[in-house]
N, C-alpha and C positions, 0 to 999 in steps of 0.2 A: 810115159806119164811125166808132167809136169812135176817140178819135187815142190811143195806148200810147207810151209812153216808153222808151226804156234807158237808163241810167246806167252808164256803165263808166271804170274807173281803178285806180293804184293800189292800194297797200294804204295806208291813211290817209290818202287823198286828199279825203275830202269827201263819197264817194258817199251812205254812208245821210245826212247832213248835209242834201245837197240834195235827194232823195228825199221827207225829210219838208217839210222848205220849199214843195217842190210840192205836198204833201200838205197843207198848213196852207192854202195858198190856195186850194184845192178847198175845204177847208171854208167859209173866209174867206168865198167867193163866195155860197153859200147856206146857209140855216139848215138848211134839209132833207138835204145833204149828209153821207154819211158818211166813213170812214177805214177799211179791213181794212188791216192789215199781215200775208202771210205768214211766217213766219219760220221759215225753214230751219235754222236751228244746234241741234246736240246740241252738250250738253256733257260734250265728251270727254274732258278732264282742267280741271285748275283753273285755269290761264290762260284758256281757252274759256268757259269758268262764269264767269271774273270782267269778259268783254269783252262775253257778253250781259247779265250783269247794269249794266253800262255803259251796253249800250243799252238798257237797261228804263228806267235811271233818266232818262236821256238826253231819252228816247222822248216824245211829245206825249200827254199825258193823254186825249185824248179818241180816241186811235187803238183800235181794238179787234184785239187779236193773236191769230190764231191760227197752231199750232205747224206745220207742216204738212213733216218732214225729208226726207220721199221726191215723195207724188200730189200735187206742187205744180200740175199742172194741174186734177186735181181739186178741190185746192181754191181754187181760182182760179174755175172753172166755178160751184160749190156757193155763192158768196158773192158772186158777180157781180148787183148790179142799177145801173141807169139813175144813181141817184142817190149810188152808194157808187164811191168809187176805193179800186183794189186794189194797194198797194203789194208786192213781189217783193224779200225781201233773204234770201239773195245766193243767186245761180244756182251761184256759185262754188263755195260749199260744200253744195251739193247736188247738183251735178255730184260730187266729189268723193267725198260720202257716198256716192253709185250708185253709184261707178263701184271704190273700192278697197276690195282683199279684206279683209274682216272679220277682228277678231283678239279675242281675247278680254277681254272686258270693254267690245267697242264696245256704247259708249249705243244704237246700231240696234237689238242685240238686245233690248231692249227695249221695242223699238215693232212690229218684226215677227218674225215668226216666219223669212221667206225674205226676200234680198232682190228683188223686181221687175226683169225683165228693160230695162236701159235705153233700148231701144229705144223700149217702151213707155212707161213714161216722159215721152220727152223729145217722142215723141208727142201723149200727155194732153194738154199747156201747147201747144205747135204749135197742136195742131186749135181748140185752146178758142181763139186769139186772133182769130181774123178776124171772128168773130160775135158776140165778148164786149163786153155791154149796160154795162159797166164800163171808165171809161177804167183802163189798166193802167200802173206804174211798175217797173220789172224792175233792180235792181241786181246789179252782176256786177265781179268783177275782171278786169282783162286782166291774164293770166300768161303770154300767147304773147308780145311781144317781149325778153324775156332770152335765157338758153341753154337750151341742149334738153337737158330733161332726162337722168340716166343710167337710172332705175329705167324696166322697160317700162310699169307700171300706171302711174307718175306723167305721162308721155308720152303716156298710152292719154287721164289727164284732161285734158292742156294740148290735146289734138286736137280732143278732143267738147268742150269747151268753146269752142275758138274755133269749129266748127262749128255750133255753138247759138248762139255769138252774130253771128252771119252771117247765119241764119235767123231770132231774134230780129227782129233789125234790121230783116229786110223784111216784119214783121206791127205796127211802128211807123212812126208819123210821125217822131218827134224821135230825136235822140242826141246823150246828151251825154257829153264825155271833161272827167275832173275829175282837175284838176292844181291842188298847193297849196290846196287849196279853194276854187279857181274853175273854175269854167263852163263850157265849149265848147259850145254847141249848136246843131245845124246839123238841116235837112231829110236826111229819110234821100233817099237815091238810089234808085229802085227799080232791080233785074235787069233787062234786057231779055227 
């Protein structure tokens, strides 16, 4: 089996920071290696727009991006070979994008017509990991230990988010929890 990673932490913790670092030594390693990064962000107003264009600039030149705001497991599957690691940033905000109701002028309506049932979904990325010929890099925030939220939809995403990254977790080897931008990374536990 492929070894997958997750990265999870704060907000400005370090996650995408270390993600690519992992991502630079896969290349590092061989010449024949490649870099997908998914990238889940729409931009939804101009803060949003000015924190991926952040990471654009940010971002290691030789990574090759594709936008992928919903079928992150499809595109995961679709770009999956031997020799390419697939970077995942952020589950957070594609959780997120699924999961809350659409208001006018969401950047979504312009990628789809409906959105996808989340189930499905959160599915796609599940199934594709146990057999994927690509080692995989999954960044996410943790937003479950604050307070619980008041809105139901914001509470609906802190749930299936921690739920995914629960599940997540047991289709990797590694976890790392990133504080101040350093490191924790530890062998996942598997379930009994």
């Amino acid at each position: 089996m492929v070894s997958h990673h997750l990265i999870l932490g704060g907000q400005r913790s370090g996650k995408s920071r270390q993600a690519e670092r992992l991502a630079r030594a896969w290349l590092d390693q061989d010449a024949g290696h490649e870099v997908v990064l998914v990238a889940t962000a729409l931009p939804s107003d101009d803060e949003m727009r000015e924190r991926i264009e952040r990471h654009r600039l940010d971002r290691d030149a030789a990574f090759r991006v594709v936008e992928s705001p919903l079928h992150v497991g499809r595109a995961v599957r679709e770009h999956a070979a031997a020799h390419r690691m697939i970077v995942v940033d952020c589950l957070t905000l594609w959780v997120s994008q699924s999961l809350m109701p659409a208001c006018d002028g969401d950047p979504l309506d312009e990628v789809v017509n409906e959105r996808p049932d989340w189930n499905t979904l959160r599915h796609e990325l599940l199934s594709a990991m146990p057999d994927l010929a690509s080692p995989l890099v999954l960044v996410s925030n943790e937003i479950g230990s604050g307070v619980i939220p008041m809105g139901t939809e914001v509470r609906r995403v802190v749930d299936e988010l921690g739920r995914l990254h629960q599940d997540v977790a047991q289709r990797c080897a590694k976890l790392t929890w990133m504080v101040a931008g350093q490191p924790f990374t530890r062998d996942v536990e598997r379930w009994a």
